[in-house]
KESEVEX-831476 format. One line per field, with one value per residue: x, y, z of N, C-alpha, C, O in turn. Coordinates in Angstrom, 1 decimal. Example, Ala and Ser with C-alpha at 12.3 -4.5 7.8 and 13.67 -1.06 7.14 Angstrom:
% KESEVEX-831476
n_u <- [13.2 12.8]
n_v <- [-5.7 -2.2]
n_w <- [7.8 7.1]
ca_u <- [12.3 13.7]
ca_v <- [-4.5 -1.1]
ca_w <- [7.8 7.1]
c_u <- [13.2 12.9]
c_v <- [-3.3 0.0]
c_w <- [7.8 7.9]
o_u <- [14.2 13.4]
o_v <- [-3.3 1.1]
o_w <- [8.5 8.0]
END
This chain:
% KESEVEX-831476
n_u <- [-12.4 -13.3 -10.2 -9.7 -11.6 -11.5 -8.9 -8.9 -11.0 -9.0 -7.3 -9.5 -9.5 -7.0 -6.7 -8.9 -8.0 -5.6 -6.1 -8.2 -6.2 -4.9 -6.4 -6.8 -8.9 -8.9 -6.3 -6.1 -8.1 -6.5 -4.0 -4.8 -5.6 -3.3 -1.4 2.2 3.2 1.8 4.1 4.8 3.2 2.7 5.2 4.1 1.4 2.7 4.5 2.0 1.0 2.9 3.0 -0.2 0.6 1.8 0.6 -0.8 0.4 1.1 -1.5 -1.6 0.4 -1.0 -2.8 -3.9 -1.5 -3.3 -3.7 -4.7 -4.8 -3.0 0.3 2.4 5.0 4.5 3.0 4.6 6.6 5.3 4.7 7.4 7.9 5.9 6.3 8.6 8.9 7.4 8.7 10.5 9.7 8.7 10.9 12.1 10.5 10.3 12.7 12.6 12.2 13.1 13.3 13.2 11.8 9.4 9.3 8.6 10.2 11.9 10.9 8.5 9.1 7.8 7.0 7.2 7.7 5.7 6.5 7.1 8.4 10.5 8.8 6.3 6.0 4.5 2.7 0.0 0.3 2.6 3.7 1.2 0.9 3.2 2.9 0.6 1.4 3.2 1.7 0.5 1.5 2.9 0.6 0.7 2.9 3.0 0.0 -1.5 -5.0 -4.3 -2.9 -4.3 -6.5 -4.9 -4.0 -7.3 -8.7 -6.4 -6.7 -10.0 -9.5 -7.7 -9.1 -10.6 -8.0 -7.0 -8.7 -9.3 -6.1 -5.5 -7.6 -5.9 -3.7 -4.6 -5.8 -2.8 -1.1 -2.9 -4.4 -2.0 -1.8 -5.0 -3.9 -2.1 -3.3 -5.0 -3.3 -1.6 -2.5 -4.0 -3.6 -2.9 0.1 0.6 3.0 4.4 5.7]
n_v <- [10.0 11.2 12.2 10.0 9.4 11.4 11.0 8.5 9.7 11.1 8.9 7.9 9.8 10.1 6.9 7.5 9.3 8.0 5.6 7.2 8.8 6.6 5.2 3.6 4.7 7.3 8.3 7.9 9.9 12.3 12.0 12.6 15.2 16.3 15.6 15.9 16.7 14.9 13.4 14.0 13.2 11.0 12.3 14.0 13.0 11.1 13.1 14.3 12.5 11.8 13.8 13.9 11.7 12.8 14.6 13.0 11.8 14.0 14.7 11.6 12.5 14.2 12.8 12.0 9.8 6.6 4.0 0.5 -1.9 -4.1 -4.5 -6.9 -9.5 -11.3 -10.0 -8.1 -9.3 -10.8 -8.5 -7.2 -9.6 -9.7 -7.0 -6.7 -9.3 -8.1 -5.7 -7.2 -8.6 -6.5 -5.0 -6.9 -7.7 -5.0 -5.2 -5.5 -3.3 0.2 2.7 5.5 5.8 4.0 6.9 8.7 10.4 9.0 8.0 5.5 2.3 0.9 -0.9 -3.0 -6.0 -8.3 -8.9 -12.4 -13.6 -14.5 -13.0 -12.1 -14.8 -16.1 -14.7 -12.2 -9.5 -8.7 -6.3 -4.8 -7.0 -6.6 -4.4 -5.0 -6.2 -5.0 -2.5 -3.9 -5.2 -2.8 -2.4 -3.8 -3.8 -1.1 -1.2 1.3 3.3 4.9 3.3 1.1 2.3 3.2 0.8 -0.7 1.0 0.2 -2.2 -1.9 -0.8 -2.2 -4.3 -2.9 -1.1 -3.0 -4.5 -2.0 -1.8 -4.3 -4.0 -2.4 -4.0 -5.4 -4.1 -3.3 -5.6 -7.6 -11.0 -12.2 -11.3 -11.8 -15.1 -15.2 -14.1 -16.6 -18.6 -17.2 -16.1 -13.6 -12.1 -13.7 -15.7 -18.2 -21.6 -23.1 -23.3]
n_w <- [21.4 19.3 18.2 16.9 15.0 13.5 12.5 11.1 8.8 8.1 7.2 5.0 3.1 2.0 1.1 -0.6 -2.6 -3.6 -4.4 -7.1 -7.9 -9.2 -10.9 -14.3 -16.2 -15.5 -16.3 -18.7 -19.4 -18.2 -19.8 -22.4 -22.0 -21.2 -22.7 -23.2 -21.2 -19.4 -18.6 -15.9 -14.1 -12.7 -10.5 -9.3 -8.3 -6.6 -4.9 -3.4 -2.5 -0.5 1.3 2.4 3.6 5.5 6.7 7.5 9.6 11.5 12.2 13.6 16.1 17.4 18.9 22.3 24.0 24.1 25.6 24.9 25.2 27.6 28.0 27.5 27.0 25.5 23.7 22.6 21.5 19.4 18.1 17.3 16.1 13.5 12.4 11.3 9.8 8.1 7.1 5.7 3.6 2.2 1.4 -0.1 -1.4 -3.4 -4.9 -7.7 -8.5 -9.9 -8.3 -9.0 -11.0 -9.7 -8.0 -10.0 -11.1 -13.2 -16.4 -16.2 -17.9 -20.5 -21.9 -20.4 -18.6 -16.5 -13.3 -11.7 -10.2 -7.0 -4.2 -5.6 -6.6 -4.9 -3.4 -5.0 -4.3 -2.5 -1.3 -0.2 1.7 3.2 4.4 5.9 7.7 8.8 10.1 11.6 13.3 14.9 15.8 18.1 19.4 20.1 21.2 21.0 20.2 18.2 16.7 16.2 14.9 12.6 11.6 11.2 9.0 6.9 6.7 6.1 3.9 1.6 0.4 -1.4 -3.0 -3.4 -5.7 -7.6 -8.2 -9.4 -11.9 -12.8 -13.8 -15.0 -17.3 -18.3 -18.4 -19.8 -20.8 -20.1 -16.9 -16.2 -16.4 -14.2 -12.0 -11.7 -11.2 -8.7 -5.5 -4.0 -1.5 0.9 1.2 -1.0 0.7 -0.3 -3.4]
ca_u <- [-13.0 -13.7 -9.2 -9.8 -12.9 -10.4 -7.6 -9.9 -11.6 -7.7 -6.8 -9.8 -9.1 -5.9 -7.2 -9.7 -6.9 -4.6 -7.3 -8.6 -5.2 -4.0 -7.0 -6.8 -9.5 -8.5 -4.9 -6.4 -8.8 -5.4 -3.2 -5.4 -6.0 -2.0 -0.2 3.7 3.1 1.3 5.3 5.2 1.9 3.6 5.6 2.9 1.0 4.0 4.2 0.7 1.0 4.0 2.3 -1.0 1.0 2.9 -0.6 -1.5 1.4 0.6 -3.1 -1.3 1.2 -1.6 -4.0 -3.2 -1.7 -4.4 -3.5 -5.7 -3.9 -1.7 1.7 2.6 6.3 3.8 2.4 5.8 7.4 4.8 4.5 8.3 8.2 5.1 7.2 10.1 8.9 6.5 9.8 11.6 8.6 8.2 12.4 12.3 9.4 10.6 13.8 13.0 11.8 13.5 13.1 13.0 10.2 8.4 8.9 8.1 11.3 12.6 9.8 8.6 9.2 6.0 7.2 8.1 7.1 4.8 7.1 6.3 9.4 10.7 7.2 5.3 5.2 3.8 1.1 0.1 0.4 3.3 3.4 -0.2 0.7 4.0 2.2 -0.3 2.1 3.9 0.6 -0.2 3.0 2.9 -0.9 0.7 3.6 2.4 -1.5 -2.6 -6.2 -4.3 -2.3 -5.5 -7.2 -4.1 -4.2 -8.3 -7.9 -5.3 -7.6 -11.0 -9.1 -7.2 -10.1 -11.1 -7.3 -6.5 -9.6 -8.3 -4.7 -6.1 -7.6 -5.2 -2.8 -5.3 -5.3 -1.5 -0.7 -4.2 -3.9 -0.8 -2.3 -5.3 -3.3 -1.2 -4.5 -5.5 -2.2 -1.2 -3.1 -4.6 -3.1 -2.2 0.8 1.2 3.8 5.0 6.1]
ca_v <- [9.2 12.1 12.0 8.7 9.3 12.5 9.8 7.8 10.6 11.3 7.7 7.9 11.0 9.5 6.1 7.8 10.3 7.1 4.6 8.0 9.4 5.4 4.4 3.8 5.7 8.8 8.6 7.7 11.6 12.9 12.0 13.2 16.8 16.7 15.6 15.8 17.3 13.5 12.7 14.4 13.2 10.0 12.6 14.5 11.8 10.9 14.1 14.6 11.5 12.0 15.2 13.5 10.7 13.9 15.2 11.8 11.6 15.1 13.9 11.1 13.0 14.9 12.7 11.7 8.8 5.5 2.1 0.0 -3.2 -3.8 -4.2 -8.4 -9.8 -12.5 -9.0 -7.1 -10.7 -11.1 -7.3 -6.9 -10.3 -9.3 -5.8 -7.4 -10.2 -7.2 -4.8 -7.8 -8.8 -5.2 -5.1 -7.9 -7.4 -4.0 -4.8 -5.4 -1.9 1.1 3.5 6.5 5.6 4.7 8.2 9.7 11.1 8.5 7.5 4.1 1.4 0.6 -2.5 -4.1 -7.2 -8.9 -9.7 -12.8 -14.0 -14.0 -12.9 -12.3 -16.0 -16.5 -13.6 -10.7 -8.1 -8.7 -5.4 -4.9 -8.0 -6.6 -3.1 -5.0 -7.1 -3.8 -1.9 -4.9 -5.2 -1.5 -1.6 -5.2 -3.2 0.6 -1.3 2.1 3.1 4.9 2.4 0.3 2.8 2.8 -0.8 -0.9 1.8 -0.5 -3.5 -1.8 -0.3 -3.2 -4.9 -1.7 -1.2 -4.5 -4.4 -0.9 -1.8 -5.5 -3.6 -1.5 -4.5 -6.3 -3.4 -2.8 -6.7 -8.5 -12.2 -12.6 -11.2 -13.3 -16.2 -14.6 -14.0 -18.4 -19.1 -16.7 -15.8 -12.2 -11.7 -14.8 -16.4 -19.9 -21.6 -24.0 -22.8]
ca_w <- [20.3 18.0 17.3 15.9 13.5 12.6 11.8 10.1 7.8 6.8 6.0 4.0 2.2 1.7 0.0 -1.9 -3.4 -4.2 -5.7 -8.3 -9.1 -9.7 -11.9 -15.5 -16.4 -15.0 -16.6 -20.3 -19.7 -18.4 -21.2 -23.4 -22.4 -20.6 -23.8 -23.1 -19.3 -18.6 -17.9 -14.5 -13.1 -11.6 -9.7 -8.6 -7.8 -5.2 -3.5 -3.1 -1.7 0.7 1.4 2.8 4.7 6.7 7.1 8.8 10.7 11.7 13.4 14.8 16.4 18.3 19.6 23.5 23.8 25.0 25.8 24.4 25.7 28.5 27.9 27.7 26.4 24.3 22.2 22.1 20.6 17.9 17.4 16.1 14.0 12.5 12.1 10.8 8.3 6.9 6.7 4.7 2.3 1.6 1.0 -0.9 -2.9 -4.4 -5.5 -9.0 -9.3 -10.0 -7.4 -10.0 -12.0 -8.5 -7.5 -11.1 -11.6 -14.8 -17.0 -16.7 -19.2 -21.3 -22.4 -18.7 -18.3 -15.3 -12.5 -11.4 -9.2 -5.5 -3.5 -6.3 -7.2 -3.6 -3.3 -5.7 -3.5 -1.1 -0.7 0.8 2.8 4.1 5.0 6.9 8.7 9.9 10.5 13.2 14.3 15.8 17.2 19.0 20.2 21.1 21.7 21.0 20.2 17.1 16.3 15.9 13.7 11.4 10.9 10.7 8.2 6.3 6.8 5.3 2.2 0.9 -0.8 -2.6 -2.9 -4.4 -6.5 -8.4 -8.8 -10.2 -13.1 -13.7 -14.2 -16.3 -18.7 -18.9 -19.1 -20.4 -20.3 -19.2 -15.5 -15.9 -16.1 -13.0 -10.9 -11.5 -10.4 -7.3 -4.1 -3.7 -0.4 1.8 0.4 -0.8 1.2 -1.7 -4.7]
c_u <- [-13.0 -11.9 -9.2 -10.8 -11.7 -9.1 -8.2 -10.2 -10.6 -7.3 -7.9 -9.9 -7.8 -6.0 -8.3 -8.5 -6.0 -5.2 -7.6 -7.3 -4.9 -4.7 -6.8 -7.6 -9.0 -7.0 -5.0 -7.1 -7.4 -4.0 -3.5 -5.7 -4.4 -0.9 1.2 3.9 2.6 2.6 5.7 3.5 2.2 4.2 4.9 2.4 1.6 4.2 3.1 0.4 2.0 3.7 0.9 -0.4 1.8 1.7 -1.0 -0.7 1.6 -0.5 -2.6 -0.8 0.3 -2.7 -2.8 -2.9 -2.9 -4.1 -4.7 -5.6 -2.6 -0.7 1.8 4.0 5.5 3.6 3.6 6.5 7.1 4.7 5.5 8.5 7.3 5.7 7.8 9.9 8.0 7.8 10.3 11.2 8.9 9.5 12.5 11.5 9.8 12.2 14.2 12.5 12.9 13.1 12.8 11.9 9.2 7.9 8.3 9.0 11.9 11.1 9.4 8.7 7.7 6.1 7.4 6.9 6.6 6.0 6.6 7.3 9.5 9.0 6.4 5.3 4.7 2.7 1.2 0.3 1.2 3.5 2.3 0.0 1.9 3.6 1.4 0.0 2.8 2.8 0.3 0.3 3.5 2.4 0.2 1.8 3.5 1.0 -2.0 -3.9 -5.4 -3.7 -3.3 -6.3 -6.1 -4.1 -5.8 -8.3 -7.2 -6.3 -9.1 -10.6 -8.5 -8.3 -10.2 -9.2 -6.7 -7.5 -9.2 -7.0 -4.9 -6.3 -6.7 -4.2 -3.4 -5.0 -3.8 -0.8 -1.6 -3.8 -3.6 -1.1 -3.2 -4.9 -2.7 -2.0 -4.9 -4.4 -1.9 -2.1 -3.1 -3.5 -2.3 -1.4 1.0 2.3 4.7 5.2 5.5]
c_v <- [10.1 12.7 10.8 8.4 10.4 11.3 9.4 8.3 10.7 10.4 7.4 8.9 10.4 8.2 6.5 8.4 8.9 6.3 5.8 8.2 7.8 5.1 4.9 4.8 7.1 9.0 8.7 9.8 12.1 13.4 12.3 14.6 17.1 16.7 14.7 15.9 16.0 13.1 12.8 14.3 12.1 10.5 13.8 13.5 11.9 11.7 14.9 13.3 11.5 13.2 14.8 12.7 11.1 14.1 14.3 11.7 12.0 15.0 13.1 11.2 13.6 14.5 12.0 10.5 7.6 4.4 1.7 -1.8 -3.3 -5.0 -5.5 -8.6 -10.6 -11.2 -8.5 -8.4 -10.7 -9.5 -7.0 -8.2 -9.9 -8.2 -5.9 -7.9 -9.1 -6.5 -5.8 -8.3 -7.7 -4.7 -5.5 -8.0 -6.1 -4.2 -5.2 -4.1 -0.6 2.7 5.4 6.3 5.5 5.9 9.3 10.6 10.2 8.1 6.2 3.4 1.1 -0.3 -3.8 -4.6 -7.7 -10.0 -10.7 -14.0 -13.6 -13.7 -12.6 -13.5 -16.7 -15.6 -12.5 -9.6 -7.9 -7.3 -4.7 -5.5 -7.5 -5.1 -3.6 -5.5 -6.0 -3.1 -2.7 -5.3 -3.9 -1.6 -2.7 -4.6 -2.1 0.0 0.2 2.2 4.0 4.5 1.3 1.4 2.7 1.4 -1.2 -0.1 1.0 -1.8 -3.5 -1.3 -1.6 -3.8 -4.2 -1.1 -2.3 -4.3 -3.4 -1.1 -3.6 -4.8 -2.6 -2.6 -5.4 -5.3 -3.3 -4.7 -7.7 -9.7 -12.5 -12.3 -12.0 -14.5 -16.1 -14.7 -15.7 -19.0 -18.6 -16.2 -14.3 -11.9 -12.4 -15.6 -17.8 -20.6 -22.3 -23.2 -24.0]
c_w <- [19.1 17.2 16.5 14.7 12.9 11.9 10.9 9.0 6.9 6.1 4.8 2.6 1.3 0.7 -1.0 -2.9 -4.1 -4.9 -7.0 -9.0 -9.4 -10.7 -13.3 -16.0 -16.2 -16.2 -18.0 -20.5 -19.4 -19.6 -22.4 -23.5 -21.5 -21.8 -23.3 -21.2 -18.8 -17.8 -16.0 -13.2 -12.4 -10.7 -8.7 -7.7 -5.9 -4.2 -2.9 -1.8 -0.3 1.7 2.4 3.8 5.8 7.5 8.1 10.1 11.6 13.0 13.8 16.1 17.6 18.8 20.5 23.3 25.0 24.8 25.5 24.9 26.2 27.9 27.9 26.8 25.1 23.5 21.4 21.1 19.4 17.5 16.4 15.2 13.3 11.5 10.9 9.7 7.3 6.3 5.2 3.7 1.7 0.6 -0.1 -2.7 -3.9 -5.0 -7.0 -9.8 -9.3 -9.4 -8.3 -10.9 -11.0 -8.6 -9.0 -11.8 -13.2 -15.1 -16.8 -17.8 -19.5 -21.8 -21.2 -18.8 -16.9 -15.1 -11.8 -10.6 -7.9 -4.7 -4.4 -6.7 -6.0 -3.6 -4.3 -5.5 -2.1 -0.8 0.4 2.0 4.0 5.1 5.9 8.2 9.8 10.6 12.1 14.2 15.5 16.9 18.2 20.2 21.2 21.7 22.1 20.7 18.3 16.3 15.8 14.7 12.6 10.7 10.3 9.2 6.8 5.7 5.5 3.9 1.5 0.3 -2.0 -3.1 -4.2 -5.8 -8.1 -9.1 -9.7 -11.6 -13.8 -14.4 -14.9 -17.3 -18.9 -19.6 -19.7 -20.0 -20.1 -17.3 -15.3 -15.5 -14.7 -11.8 -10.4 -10.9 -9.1 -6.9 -4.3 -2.7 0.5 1.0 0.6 -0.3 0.0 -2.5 -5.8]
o_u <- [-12.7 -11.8 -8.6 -10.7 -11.0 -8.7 -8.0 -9.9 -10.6 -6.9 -7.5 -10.3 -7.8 -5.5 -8.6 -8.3 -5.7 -5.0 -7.1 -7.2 -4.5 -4.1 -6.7 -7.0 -8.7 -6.9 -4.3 -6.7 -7.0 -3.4 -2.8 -6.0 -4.4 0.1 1.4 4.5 3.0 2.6 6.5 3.1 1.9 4.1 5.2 2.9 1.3 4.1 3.1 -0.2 1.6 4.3 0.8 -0.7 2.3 1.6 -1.4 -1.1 2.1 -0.3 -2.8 -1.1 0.7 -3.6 -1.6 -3.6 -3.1 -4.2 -5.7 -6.6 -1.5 -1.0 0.7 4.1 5.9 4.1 3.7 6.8 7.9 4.6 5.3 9.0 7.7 5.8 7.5 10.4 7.9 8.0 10.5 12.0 9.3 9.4 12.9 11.6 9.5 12.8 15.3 12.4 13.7 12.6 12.0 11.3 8.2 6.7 7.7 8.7 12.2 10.3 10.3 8.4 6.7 5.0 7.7 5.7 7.5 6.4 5.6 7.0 9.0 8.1 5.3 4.3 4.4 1.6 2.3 0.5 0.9 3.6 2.6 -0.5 1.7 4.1 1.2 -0.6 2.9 2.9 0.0 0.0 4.1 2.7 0.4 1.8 3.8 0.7 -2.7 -4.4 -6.0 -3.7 -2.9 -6.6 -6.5 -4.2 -5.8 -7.9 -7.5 -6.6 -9.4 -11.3 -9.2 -8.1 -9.9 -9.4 -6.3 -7.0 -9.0 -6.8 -4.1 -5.5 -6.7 -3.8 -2.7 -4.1 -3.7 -0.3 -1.0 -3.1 -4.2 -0.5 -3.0 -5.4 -2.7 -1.7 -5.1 -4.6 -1.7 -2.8 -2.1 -2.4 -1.2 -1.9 1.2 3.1 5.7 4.9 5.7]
o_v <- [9.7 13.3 10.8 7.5 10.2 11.1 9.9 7.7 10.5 10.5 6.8 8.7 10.2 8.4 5.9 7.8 9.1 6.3 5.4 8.0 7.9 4.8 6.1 5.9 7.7 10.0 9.5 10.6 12.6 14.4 12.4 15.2 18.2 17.5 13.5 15.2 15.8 12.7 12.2 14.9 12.1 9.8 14.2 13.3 12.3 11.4 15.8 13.2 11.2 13.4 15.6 13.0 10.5 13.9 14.5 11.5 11.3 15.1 13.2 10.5 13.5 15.3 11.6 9.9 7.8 3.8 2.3 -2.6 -2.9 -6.2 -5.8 -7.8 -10.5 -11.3 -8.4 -8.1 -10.8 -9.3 -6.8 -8.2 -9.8 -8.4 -5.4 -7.5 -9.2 -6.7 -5.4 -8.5 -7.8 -4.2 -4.8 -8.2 -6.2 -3.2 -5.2 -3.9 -0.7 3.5 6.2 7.3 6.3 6.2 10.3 11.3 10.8 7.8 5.5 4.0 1.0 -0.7 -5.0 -4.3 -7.4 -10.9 -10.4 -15.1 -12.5 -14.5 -12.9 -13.6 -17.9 -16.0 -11.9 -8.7 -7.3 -7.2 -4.1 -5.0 -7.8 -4.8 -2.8 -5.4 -6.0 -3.1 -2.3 -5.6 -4.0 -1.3 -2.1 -4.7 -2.1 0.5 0.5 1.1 3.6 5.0 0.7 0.9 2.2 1.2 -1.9 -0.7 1.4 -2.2 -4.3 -1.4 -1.9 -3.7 -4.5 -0.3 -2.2 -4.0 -3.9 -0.7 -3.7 -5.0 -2.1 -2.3 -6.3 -5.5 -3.0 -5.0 -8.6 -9.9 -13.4 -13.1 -12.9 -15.0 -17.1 -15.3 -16.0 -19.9 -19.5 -15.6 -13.9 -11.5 -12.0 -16.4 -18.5 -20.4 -21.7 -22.1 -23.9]
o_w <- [17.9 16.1 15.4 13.8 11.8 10.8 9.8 8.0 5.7 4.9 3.8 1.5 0.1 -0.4 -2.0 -3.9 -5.3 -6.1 -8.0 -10.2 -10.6 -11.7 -13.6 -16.3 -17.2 -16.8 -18.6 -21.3 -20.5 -19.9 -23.3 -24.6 -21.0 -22.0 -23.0 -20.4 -17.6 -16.6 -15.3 -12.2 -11.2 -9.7 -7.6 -6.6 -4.9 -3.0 -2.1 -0.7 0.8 2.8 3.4 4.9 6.7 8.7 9.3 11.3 12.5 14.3 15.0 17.1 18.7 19.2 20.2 22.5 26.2 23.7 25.9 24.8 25.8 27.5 28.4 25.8 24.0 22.4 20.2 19.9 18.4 16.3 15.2 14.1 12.1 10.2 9.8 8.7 6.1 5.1 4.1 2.8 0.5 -0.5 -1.0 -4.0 -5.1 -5.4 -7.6 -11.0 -8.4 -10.1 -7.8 -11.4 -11.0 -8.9 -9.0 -12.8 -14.1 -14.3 -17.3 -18.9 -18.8 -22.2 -21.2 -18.8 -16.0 -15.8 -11.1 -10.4 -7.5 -4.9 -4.0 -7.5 -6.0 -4.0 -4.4 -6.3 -1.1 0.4 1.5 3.1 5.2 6.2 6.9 9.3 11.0 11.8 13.2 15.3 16.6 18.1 19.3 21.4 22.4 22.7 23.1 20.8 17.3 15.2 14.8 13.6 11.5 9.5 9.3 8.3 5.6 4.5 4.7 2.9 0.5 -0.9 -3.2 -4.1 -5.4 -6.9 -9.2 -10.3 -10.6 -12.5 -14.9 -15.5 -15.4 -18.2 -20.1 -20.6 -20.3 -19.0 -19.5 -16.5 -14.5 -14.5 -14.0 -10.8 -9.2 -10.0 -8.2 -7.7 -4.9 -3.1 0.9 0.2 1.6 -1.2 -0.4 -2.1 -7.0]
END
C-alpha cells in the first residue's frame, strides 16, 4: 500500500509542478525579471517535465507487481480500444501543432489563432480525453493496483488541470475562447458536429 501513496505523492508533485510552471501568472512575474532568457523557459518547462515523468516511471518500475482484477478477454478487448481510440485522438488532435514550439525549442507564434477543427470542434480537451482513455485502457489491460493509481491520479487532476489551462486560454485568446467554451464540451465529446 504505502508504493501506491509513493506513486501518488509523485503524480502529485508532478501535477502541481505542471499547473504552476503553465499558469499565466507565473509567466507574466517571469518575463519580467527573465527578459530575453523568458525564450527558453518553455524548454525547461519540458525537460523538467520529461524528467519527473522518468522519475514516475522509475516508482512504477519498482513497486511488486498486484493484480487487482483477474484476467477476462471482455477487459483485455475494451482495454486496447480504450488504448487505441485514446492513442488516435491524441494523434489526431496534435497535428496542427508544431512539435518544436511544444518542446520549446522554436518560439511560439503570438499571433496563432484558436484551433477550433478536427477534435477540437467535438471537445476542448481531446488531449485530456485521449490521456484518460489510454490511462484506463492499461489499468483494464495490466488490472494492476498501479495501473489504477495512474489513472485515479489522471482522474483527480483533470478538473484542476482543465480549470488552469482554461484561464490561460482565456487570457491569450479573450472572447473568442468564451465563445469556444458555449459552444464545445469540456471533456465528453459531442457526437454531431
Amino acid at each position: 500500500m504505502n508504493d501506491y501513496i509513493i506513486l501518488a505523492l509523485c503524480w502529485s508533485l508532478f501535477y502541481a509542478v505542471h499547473s504552476a510552471m503553465a499558469a499565466s501568472k507565473l509567466k507574466r512575474i517571469l518575463k519580467g525579471k527573465l527578459g530575453q532568457r523568458m525564450k527558453w523557459y518553455r524548454l525547461f518547462y519540458s525537460l523538467l517535465s520529461i524528467l519527473l515523468l522518468m522519475g514516475i516511471g522509475l516508482v512504477s518500475l519498482k513497486i511488486p507487481t498486484q493484480k487487482i482484477l483477474s484476467e477476462s478477454q471482455f477487459l483485455l478487448y475494451f482495454g486496447y480500444l480504450f488504448a487505441t481510440f485514446g492513442t488516435i485522438i491524441m494523434v489526431k488532435s496534435s497535428k496542427g501543432w508544431s512539435l518544436k514550439s511544444f518542446l520549446g525549442i522554436k518560439p511560439t507564434d503570438k499571433n496563432k489563432s484558436l484551433f477550433q477543427s478536427g477534435w477540437y470542434a467535438r471537445v476542448r480537451h481531446p488531449l485530456y480525453l485521449g490521456l484518460a482513455m489510454i490511462f484506463l485502457g492499461y489499468f483494464l489491460v495490466s488490472g494492476t493496483g498501479a495501473a489504477l493509481t495512474h489513472f485515479v491520479c489522471l482522474v483527480l487532476y483533470l478538473p484542476i488541470g482543465i480549470y488552469f489551462e482554461e484561464q490561460n486560454l482565456v487570457d491569450q485568446f479573450g472572447h473568442d475562447y468564451l465563445k469556444y467554451q458555449k459552444k464545445v464540451p469540456t471533456f465528453f465529446p459531442k457526437l454531431k458536429k
